[in-house]
N, CA, C and O of each residue as an XYZ file, in Angstrom:
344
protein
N       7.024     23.400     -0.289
C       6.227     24.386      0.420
C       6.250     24.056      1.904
O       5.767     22.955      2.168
N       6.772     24.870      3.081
C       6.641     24.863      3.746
C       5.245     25.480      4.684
O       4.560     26.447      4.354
N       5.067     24.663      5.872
C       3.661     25.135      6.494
C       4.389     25.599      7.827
O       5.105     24.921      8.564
N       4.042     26.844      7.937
C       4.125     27.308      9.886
C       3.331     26.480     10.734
O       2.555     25.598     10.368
N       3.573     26.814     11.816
C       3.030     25.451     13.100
C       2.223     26.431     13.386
O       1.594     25.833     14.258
N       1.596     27.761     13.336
C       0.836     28.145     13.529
C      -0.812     27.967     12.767
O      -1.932     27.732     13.221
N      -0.114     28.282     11.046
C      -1.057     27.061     10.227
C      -1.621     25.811     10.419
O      -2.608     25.468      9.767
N      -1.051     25.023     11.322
C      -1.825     23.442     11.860
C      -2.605     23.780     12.869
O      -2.829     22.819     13.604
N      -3.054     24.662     13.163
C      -3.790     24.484     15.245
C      -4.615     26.191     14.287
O      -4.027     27.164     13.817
N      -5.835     25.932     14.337
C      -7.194     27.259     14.487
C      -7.627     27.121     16.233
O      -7.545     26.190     17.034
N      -8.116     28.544     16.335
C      -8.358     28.907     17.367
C      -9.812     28.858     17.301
O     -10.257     28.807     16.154
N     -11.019     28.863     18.650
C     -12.303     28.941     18.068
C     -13.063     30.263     17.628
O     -14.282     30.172     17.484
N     -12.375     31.626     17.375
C     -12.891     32.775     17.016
C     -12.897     32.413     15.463
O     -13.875     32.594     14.737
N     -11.031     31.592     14.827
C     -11.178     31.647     13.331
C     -11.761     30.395     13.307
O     -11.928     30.246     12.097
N     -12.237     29.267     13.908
C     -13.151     28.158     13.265
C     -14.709     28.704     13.173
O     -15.538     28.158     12.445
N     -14.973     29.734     13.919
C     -16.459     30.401     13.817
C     -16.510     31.157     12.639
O     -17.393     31.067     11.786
N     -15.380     32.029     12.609
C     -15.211     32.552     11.029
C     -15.492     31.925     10.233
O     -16.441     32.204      9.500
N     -14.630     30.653     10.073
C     -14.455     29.812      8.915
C     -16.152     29.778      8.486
O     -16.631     30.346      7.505
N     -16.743     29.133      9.278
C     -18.313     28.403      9.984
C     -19.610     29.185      9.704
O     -20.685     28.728      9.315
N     -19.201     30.776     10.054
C     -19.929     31.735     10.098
C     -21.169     31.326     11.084
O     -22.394     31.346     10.966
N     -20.128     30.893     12.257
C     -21.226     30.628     13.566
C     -20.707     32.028     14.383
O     -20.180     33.092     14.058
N     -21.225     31.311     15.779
C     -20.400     32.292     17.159
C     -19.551     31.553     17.329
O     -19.542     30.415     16.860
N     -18.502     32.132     18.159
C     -17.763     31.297     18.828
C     -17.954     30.206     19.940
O     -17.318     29.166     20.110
N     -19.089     30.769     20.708
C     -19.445     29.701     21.744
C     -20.587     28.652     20.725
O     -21.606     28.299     21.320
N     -20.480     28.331     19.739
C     -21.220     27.457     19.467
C     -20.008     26.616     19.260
O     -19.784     25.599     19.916
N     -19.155     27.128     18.227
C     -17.630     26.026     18.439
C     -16.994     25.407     19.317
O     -16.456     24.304     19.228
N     -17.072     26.490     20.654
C     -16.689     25.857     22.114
C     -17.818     24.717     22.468
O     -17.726     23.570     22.904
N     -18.718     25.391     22.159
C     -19.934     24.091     22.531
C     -19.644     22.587     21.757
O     -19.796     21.538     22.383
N     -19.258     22.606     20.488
C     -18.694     21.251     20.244
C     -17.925     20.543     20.953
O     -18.027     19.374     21.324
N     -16.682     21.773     21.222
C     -15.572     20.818     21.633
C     -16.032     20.457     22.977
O     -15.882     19.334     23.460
N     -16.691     21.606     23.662
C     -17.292     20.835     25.549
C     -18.441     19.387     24.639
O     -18.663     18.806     25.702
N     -18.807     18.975     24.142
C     -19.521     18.198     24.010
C     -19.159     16.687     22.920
O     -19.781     15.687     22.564
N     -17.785     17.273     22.701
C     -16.752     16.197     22.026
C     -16.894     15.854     20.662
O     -16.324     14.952     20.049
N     -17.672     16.630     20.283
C     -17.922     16.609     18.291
C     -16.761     17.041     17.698
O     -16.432     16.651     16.578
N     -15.954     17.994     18.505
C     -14.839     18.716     17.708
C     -13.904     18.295     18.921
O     -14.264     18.434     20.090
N     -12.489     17.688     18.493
C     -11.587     17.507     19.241
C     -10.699     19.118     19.354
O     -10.528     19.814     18.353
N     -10.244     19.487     20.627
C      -9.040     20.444     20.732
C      -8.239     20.178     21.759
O      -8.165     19.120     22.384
N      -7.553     21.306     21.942
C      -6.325     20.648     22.763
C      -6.193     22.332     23.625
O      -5.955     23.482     23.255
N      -6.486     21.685     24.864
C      -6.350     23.162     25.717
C      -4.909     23.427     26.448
O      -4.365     22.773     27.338
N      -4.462     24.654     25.742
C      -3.135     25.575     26.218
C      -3.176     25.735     27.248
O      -2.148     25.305     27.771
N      -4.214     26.387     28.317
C      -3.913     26.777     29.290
C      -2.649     26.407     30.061
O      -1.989     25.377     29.928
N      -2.451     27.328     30.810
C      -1.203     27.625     32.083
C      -1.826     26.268     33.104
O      -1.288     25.161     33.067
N      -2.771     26.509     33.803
C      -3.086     25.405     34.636
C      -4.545     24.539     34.093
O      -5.127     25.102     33.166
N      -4.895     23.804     34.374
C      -5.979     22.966     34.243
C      -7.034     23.349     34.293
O      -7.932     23.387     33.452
N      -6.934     23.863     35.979
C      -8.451     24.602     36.387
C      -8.294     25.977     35.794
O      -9.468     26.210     36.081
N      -7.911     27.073     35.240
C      -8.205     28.203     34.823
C      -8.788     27.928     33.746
O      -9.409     26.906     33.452
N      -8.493     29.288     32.857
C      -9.446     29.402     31.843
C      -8.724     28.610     30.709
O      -7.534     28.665     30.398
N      -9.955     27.689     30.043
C      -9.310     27.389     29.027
C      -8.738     28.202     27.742
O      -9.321     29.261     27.506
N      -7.957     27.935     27.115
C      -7.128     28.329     25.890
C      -7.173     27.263     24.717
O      -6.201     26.511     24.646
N      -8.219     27.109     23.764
C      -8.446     26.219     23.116
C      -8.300     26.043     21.682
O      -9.083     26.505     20.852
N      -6.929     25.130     21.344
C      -6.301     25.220     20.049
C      -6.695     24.273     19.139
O      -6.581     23.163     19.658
N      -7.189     24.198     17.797
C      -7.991     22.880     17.091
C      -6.739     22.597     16.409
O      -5.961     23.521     16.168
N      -6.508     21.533     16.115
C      -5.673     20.826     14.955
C      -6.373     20.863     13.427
O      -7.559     20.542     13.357
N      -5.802     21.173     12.446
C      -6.576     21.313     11.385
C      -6.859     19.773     11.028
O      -8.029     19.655     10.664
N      -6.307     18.811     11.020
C      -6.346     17.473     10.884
C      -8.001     16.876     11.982
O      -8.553     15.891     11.493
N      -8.426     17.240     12.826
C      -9.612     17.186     13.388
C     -10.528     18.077     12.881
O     -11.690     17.686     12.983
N     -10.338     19.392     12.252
C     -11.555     19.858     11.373
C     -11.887     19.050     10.519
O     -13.034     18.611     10.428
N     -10.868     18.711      9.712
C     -11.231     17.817      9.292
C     -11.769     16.787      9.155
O     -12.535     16.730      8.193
N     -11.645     15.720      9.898
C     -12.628     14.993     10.837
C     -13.897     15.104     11.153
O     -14.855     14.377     10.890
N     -13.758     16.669     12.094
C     -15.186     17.423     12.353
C     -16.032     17.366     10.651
O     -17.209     17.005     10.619
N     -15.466     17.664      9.627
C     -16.427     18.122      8.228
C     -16.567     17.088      7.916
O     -17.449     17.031      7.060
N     -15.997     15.800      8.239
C     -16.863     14.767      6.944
C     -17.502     13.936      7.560
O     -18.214     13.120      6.975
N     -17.317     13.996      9.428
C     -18.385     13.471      9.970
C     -20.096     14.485      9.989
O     -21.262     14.178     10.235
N     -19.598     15.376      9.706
C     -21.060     16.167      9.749
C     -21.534     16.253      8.009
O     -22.527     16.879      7.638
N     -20.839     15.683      7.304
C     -21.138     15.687      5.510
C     -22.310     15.384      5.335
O     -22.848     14.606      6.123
N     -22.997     15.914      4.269
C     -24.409     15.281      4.389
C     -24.455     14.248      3.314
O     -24.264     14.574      2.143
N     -24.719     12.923      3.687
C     -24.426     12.044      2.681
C     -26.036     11.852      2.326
O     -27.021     12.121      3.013
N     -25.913     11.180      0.749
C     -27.270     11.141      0.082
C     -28.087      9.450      0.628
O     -27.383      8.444      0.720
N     -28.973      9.427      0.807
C     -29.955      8.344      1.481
C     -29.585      7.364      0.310
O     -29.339      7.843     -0.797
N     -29.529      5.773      0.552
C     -29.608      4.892     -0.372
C     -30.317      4.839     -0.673
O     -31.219      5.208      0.078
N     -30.650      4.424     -1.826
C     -32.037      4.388     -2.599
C     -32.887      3.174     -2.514
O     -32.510      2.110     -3.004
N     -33.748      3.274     -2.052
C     -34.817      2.179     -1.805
C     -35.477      1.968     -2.982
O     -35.826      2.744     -3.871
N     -35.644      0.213     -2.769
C     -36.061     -0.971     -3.865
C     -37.261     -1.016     -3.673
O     -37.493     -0.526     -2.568
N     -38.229     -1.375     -4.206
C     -39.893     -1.217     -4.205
C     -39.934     -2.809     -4.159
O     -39.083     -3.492     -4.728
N     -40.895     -3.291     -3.502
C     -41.324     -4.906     -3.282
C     -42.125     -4.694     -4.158
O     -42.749     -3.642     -4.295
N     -42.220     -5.909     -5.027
C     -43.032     -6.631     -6.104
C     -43.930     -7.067     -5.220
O     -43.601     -7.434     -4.092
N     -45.339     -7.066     -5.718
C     -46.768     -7.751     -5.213
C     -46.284     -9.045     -5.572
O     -45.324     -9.254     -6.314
N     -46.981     -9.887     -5.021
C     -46.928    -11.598     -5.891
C     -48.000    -11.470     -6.708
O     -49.052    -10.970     -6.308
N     -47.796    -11.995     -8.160
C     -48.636    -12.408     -8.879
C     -49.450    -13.607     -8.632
O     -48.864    -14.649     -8.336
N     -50.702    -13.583     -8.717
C     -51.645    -14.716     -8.206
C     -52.818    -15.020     -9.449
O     -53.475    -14.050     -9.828
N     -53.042    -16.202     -9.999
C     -53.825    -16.315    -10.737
C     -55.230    -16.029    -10.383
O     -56.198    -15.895    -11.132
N     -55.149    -15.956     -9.016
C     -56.843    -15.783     -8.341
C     -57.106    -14.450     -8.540
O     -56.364    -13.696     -7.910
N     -58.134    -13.819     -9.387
C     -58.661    -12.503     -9.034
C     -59.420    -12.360     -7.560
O     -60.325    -13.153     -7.299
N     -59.172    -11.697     -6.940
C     -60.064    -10.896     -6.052
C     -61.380    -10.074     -6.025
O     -61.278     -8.992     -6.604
N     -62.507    -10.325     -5.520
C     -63.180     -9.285     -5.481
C     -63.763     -8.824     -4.001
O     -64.095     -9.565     -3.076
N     -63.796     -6.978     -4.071
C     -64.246     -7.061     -2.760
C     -65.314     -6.417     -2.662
O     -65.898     -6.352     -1.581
């Protein structure tokens, strides 16, 4: 099975799809470095053109996975032959 090179790289309109966000919330990752991309643009300073690698969504999903809390051990009282009264 072959994969197109267009298949490896989402754009952030279809990662919002995917997401069922906006798009500027996806851009907001990548300006804030949660989601790696790789900007096309013609020059630097213009507008960006911002292509994701599917291999970093990836990334992106299992760092945001919600993993289950370890389960906490309950401390034993010490047993004491002395009763208490208060």
């Amino acid at each position: 099975m072959s994969v197109a090179a267009s298949d490896l790289f989402l754009t952030p309109p279809q990662v919002a799809k995917r997401y069922g966000v906006s798009e500027e919330k996806v851009i907001g990752w990548v300006r804030r470095g949660e989601l790696r991309a790789i900007n096309l643009a013609a020059r630097r300073t213009g507008r960006p053109r911002w292509k994701i690698a599917y291999a970093d969504l990836v990334a992106f999903e299992s760092a945001r996975a919600a993993v289950p809390a370890p389960p906490t051990t309950r401390r034993r009282r010490k047993s004491s032959d002395v009763t208490e009264y208060f």
